[in-house]
Each structure stands twice: as structure tokens, then as C-alpha cells.
N, C-alpha and C positions, 0 to 999 in steps of 0.2 A: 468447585474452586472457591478459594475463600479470599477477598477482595483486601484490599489493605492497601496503602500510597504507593501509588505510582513512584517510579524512578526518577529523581531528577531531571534527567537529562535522557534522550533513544541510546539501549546501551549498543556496543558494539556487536553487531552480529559476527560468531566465528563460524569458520569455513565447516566445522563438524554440525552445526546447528544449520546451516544452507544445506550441508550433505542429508540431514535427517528429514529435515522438512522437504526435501525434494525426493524423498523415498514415499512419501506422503501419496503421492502425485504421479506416479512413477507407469503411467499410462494414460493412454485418452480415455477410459472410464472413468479410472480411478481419478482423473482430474477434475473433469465432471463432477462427480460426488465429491469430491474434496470441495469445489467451490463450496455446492448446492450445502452443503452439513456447514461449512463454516459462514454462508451469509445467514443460515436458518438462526444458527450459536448465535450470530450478531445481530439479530432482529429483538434477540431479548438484550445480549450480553453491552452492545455498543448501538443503537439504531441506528444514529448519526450514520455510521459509516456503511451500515448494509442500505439504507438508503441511498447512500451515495453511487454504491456498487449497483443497486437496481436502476438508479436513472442513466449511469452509464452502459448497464444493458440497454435498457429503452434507447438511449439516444443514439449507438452504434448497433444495433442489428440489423438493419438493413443496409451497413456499409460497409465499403472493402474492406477494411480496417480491421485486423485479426484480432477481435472480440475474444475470442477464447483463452488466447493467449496472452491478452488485455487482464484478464479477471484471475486466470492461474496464476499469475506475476503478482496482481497483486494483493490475494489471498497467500500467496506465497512470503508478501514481505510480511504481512498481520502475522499469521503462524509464525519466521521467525523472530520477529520481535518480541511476540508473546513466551514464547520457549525461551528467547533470553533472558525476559523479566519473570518466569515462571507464574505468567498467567496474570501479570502485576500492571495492565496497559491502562491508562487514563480513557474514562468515556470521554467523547466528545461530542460538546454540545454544538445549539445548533448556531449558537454566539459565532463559536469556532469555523463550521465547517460554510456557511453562506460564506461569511467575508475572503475565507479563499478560493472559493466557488467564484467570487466575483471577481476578484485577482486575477486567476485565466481568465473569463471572460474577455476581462478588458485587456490584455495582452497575452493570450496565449503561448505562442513561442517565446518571450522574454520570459513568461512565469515558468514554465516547461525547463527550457536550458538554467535559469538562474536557480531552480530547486534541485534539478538533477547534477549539476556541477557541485554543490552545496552537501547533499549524500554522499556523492562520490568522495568526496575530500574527508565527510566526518565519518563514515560508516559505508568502506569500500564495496566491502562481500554485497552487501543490500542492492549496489548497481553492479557488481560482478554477476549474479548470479541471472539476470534478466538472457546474458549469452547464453543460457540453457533453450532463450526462447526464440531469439534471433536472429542465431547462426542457422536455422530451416531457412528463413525469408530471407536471409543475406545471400546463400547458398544458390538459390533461385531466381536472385538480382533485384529483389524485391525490397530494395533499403527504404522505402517510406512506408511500408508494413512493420518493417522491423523498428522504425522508429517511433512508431507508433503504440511498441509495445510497452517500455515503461510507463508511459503515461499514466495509468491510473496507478499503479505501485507508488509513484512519485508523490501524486498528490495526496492519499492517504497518508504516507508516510509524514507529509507536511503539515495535516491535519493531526495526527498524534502528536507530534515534535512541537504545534499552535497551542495546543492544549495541555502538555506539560509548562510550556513557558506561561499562559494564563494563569493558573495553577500554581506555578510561583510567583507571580506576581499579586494573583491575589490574595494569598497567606500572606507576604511581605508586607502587602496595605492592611492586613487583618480583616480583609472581606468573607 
């Protein structure tokens, strides 16, 4: 893949780019190895973020909190975002991804609800597509599993979206 500016702005993911990237996936193996090959891709391609994806391993494996379906969601969003920009996604450094690391930190559920309300409005399908993962836990009566699910899709996606706007800004100032 040959690297070249990022997009201005996260483009719109469409429902046929959710449908493809969810064929991806399209089993608990195949999800498995879907993560495992695309956090391997992002240890070289993006670190920032397969980093981020392994301390959210680390820090949810021993909790009830559907870890699985944690990490498939949000390899899920990176694949389709990356299919939209054809491969064209901004690395993010580690400028980017700490300070919103520390964002939740310090208010969790406000950072959580005011990013995913924020997708939701700019780039539907990206929070549409999480009901692939939630209606099993919903089903089961289990809604603070299932709310649990977009969390990291969320934040990733806020760390790409950090680092596009960095990005122009710091071209704007000529950094």
C-alpha cells in the first residue's frame, strides 16, 4: 500500500463498505484472525493505535466486559475507514493518542456518550454497525455488556478524527 495525505476530514463510511468489512469477520475464527492480522498490520502500519488495542486487551481480560466483541468492533471501524480512504488513514502519534487516553480517564462516561453521539450524527453506519455486536447481549438482557461494546471502536475512531484535525492544523501554521 502506498501512503500519501490522509483525507481531510473521516469519510463517510457506506452500508456496502460495513457489509464487506463485516464478511471479513463473518465467524468466531475468522474474527479472531481478523483482529490478530490486523493489530500485527498496525504494529508496523499505525503503532499508536495497535498499542492502544493491546492495553485494552491487557486491561479487560479478566473482566466481564465482552472483550471480543470489544476488539472486532473496533478493528471493524479501522478496516472500514481504511476501505473508504483506500488505505489512506493518518498515523497517530503519541501527541494524539495520550491526551485522549486521558480525556476518558478523567470522565469516562461524559467522553464515552459525547464521542459516540458525535459519530453517530457525522458518520452513521460506523455506530450502526456495532448492532451486529449487541443485539446477542441485548437479547440475553445483558445491556451493560452490550454498552460496553463500542467503547473502543469509539475511541480509536476519535484518535484518527484527533489526528486528521492536528494535521491540519499543523499545515495551516506551516509546522
Amino acid at each position: 500500500m502506498h501512503k500519501c495525505s490522509p483525507p481531510p476530514v473521516l469519510p463517510q463510511v457506506s452500508v456496502q463498505t460495513w457489509r464487506e468489512v463485516s464478511r471479513e469477520w463473518n465467524s468466531e475464527e475468522n474474527a479472531a484472525d481478523f483482529v490478530g492480522d490486523l493489530v500485527q498490520r498496525l504494529e508496523v502500519e499505525n503503532p499508536e493505535i495497535a498499542q492502544f488495542l493491546g492495553r485494552i486487551f491487557e486491561r479487560f481480560r479478566n473482566k466481564t466486559q465482552p472483550l471480543k466483541a470489544m476488539l472486532v468492533y473496533a478493528c471493524s471501524v479501522y478496516r472500514m475507514l481504511e476501505v473508504e480512504t483506500k488505505g489512506h488513514l493518518p498515523i497517530v502519534s503519541v501527541d494524539i493518542g495520550a491526551p485522549l487516553q486521558e480525556e476518558f480517564l478523567r470522565d469516562p462516561k461524559g467522553f464515552y456518550v459525547r464521542a459516540a453521539l458525535d459519530i453517530e450524527q457525522k458518520n452513521p453506519n460506523v455506530m450502526e454497525s456495532v448492532l451486529l455486536f449487541t443485539i446477542w447481549y441485548q437479547m440475553d438482557g445483558d445491556d451493560e455488556a452490550a454498552a460496553w461494546i463500542p467503547f473502543v471502536g469509539v475511541v480509536l475512531y476519535k484518535m484518527l478524527e484527533s489526528q486528521i484535525e492536528s494535521n491540519r492544523l499543523s499545515k495551516s501554521l506551516g509546522i
